[in-house]
C-alpha positions in Angstrom: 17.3 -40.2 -44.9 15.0 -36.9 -46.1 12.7 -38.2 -43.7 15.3 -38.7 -40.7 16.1 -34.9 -41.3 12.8 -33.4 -41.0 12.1 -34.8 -38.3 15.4 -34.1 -36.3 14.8 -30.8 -37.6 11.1 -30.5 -36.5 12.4 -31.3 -33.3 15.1 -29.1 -32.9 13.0 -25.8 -34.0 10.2 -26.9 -30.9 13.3 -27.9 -28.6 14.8 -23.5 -29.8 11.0 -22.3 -29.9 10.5 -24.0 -26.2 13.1 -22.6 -25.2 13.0 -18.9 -26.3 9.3 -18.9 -24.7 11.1 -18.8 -21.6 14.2 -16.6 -22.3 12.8 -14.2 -19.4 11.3 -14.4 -16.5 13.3 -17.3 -14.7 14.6 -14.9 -12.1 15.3 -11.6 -10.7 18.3 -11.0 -13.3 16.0 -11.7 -16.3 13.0 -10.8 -15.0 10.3 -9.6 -17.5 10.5 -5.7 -17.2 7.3 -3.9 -16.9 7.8 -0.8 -18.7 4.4 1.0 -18.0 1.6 1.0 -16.5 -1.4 -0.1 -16.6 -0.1 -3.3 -17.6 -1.7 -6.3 -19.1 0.1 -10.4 -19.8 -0.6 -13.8 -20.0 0.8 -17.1 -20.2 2.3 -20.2 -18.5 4.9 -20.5 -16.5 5.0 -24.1 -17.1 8.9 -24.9 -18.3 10.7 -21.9 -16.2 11.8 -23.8 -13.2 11.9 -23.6 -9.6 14.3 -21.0 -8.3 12.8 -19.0 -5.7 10.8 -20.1 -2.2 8.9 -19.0 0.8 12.3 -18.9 3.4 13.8 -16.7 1.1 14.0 -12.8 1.6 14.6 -10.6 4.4 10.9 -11.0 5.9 9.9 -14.2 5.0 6.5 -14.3 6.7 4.7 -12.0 4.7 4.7 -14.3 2.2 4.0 -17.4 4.4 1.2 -19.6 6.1 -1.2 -21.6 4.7 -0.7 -22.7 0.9 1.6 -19.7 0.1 2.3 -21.7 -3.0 5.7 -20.8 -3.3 8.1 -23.9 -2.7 8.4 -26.8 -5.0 6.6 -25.6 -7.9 7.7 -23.3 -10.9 7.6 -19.6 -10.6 8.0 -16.7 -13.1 9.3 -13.3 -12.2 8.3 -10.1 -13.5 10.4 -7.0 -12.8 8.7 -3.1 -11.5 10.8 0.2 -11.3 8.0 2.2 -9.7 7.3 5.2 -11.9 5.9 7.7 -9.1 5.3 7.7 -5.2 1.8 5.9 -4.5 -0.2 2.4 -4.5 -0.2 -0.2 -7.0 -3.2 -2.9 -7.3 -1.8 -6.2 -8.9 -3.8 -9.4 -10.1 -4.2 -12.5 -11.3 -6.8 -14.0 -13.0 -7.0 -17.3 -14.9 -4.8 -19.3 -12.5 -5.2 -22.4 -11.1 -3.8 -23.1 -7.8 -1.3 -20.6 -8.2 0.1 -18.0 -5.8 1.0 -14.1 -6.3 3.6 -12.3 -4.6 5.2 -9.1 -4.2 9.1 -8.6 -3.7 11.0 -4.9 -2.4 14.5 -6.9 -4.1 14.9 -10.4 -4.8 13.3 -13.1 -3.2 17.2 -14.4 -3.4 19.0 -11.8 -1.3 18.0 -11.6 2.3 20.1 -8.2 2.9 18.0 -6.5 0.8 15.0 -8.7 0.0 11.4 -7.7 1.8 8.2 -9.4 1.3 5.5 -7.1 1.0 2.4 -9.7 0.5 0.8 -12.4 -1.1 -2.8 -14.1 -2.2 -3.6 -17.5 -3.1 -6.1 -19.4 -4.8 -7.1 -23.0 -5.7 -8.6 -24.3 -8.9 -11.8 -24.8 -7.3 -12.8 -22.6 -4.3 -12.6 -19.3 -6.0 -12.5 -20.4 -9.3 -9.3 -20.0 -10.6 -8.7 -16.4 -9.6 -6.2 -14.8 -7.2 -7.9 -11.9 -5.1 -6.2 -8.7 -5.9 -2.9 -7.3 -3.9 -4.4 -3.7 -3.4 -2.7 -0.5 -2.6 0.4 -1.6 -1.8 2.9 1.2 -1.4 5.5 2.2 -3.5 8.9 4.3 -4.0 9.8 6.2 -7.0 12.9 4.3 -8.5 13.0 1.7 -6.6 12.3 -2.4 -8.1 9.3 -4.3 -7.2 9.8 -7.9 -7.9 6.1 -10.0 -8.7 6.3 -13.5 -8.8 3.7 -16.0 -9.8 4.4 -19.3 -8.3 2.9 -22.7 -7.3 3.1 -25.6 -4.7 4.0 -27.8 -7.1 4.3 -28.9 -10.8 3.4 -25.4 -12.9 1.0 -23.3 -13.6 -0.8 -23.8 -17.4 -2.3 -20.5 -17.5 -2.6 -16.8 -16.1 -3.6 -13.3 -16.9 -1.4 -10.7 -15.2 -3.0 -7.2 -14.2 -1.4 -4.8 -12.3 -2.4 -0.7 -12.3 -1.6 2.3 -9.9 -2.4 5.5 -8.4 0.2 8.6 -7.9 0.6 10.2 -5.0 1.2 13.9 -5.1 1.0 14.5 -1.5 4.0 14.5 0.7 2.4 13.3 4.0 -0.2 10.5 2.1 2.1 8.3 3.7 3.1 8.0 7.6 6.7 8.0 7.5 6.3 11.3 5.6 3.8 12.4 8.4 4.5 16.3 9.6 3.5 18.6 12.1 0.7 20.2 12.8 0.1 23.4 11.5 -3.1 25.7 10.8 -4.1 24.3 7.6 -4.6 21.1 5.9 -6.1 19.3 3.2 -6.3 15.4 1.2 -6.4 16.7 -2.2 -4.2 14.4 -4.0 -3.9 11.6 -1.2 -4.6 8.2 -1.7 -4.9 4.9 0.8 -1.6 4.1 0.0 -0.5 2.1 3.6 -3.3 2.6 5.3 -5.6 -0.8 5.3 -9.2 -0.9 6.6 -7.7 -2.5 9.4 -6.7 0.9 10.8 -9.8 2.1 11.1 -11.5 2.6 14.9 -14.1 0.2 13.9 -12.0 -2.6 12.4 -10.1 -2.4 16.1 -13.8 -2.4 18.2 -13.4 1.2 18.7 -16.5 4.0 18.4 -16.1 7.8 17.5 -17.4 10.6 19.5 -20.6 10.8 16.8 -21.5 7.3 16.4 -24.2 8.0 14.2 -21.3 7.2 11.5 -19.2 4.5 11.3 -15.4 5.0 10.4 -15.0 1.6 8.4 -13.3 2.4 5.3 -10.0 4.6 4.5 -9.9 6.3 1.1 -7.3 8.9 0.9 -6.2 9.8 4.5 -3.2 12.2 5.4 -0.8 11.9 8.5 -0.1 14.8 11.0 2.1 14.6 13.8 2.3 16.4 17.4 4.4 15.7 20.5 3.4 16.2 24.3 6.1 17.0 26.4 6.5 18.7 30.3 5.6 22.2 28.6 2.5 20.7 27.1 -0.5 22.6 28.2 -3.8 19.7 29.1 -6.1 18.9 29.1 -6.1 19.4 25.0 -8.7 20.2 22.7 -8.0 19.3 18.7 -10.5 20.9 16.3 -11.0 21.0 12.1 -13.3 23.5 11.5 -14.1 25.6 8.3 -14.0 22.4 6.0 -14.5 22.9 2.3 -14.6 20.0 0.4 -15.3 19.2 -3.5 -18.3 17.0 -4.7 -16.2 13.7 -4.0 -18.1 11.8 -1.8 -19.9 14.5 0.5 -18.5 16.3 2.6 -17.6 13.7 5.9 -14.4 14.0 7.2 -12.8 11.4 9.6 -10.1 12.2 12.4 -8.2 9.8 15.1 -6.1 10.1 17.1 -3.2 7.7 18.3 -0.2 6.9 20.4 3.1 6.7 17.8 4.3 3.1 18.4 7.4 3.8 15.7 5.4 1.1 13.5 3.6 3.1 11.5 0.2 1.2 12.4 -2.9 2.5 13.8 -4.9 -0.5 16.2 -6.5 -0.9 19.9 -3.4 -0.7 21.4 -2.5 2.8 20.4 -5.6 4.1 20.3 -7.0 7.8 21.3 -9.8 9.0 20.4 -12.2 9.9 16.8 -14.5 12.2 15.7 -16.9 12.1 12.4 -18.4 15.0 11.3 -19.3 17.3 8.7 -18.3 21.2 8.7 -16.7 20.9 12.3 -14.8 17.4 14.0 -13.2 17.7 17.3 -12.0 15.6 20.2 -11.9 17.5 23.2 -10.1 17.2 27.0 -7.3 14.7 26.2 -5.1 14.1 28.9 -2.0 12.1 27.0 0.9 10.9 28.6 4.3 12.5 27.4 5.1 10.9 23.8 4.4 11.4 20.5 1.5 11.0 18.5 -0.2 10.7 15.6 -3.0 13.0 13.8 -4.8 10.5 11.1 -7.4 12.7 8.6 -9.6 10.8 6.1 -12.1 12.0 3.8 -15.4 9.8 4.3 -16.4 7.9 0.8 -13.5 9.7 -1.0 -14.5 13.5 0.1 -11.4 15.5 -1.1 -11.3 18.6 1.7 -9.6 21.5 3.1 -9.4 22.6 6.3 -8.2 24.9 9.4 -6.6 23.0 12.4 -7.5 24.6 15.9 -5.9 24.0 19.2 -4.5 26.0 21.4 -2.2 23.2 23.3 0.0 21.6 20.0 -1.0 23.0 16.9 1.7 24.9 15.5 1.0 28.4 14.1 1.6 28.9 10.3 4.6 31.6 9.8 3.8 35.1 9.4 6.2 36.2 7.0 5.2 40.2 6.2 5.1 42.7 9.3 3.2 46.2 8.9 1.8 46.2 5.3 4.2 46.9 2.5 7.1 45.3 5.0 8.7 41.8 4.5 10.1 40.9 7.8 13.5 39.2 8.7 
């Protein structure tokens, strides 16, 4: 009878230890808060149960195609209240045939649910780790859902990274894009949103000095500027007078493109570029009426500041003093 107990009791502390491994992290309500960042976990999510797949979510093929590995296997959920505007980089390493993806709400809730990406990996072909989700952008306050998820059974192991970069400039991103105005700068910007797919030569498109190519972004800003009946053209846009740190050199990198409401820069909206060094300009544009966007990136990283010329659309700074010692209305 001693016997019988121990081992009914055995049994019942692995059945309560089993089951407390997996106390979080089943689904969105109790997901496994991330509390800072950078942020570091491992484990298995073998034992926490299918609950969430690729059809869910309000854009559902983000996190679809080939071997998105997440349908009929287990998944885990951890839980992200971004801390600061800017880009977060998330991993996972140590996983075999496992699948990583990124959640704007729950995967359960299509109203509010939006798939923001995924990678996959097998056990083999890329030995057991996931490629890196990088820069994807985030709001200050809102929850980012990540789940780690398989095609089927469970995944034995994992190592969970994820780290970020805050951005302190308002128009790092598009949507925050603003008019054009004398003077600009990157200082503070990051590639939050804006892939190297963007670039001219991703898209088969050459700047005016192609001694440079404009592959990479690193921490471009967004300008805007409409052309409407009044417009003067053709029209000349200039940077001149750049001044830029030790970051990279001193390159800077500016396109031009059509506003397509998307928020994406490609071939099909396409202007014009320049590359240059202390002066970049793309002269004699005659745009239809619309409105358009103004992209600025600093070659290799080069954090600059610089004066916007154009006598068509550039908006003049206000001149707030009148004769000296006068503030004006």
């Amino acid at each position: 009878m001693t016997h019988y107990l121990k081992i009914v009791s055995v049994i019942a502390i692995f059945f309560c230890l089993s089951n407390t491994a997996f106390s979080q992290g089943n689904t969105c309500a109790d997901a496994i808060p991330i509390s800072a960042l950078p942020y570091d976990d491992s484990g298995s999510i073998c034992g926490t149960g299918n609950d969430y797949s690729v059809d869910e979510g309000a854009n559902p093929s983000a996190c679809s195609g080939q071997n998105a590995y997440l349908g009929g296997g287990e998944d885990m959920v951890f839980a992200l209240t971004a801390p600061y505007n800017g880009c977060l980089t998330v991993d996972l390493d140590d996983a075999d045939d496992a699948g990583l993806h990124i959640f704007a709400g729950c995967p359960d809730d299509p109203t509010t649910a939006n798939c923001l990406g995924f990678d996959v990996t097998s056990s083999t072909a890329f030995g057991g780790v996931v490629n890196a989700i990088v820069n994807f952008q985030v709001n200050q306050g809102d929850t980012y859902y990540i789940v780690i998820s398989t095609d089927n059974g469970c995944v034995n192991g994992f190592s969970l990274n994820m780290d970020g970069v805050e951005s302190t400039l308002l128009n790092d991103y598009c949507e925050n894009a603003i008019p054009l105005t004398g003077s600009g700068t990157n200082y503070g910007a990051t590639n939050c949103g804006e892939p190297d797919s963007f670039t001219p030569d991703a898209n088969g498109q050459s700047c005016i000095w192609q001694l440079n190519s404009w592959l990479t972004n690193e921490n471009g800003v967004w300008y805007t500027f409409t052309v409407d009946g009044s417009t003067p053209q053709p029209i000349t846009l200039e940077i001149e007078n750049v001044v830029c740190d030790d970051t990279g050199g001193s390159l800077m990198q500016m396109g031009i493109w059509s506003d397509n409401g998307e928020c994406t820069l490609g071939s099909d909206n396409f202007i014009n570029c320049d590359i240059g060094i202390t002066t970049v300009g793309i002269p004699n544009m005659t745009l239809p009426l619309g409105d358009y966007y103004v992209f600025v990136d600093g070659s290799a990283g080069a954090n600059c500041e610089w004066e916007f010329v154009s006598e068509e659309i550039v908006n003049p700074e206000p001149d707030c003093t009148g004769p000296a010692g006068f503030i004006g209305n």
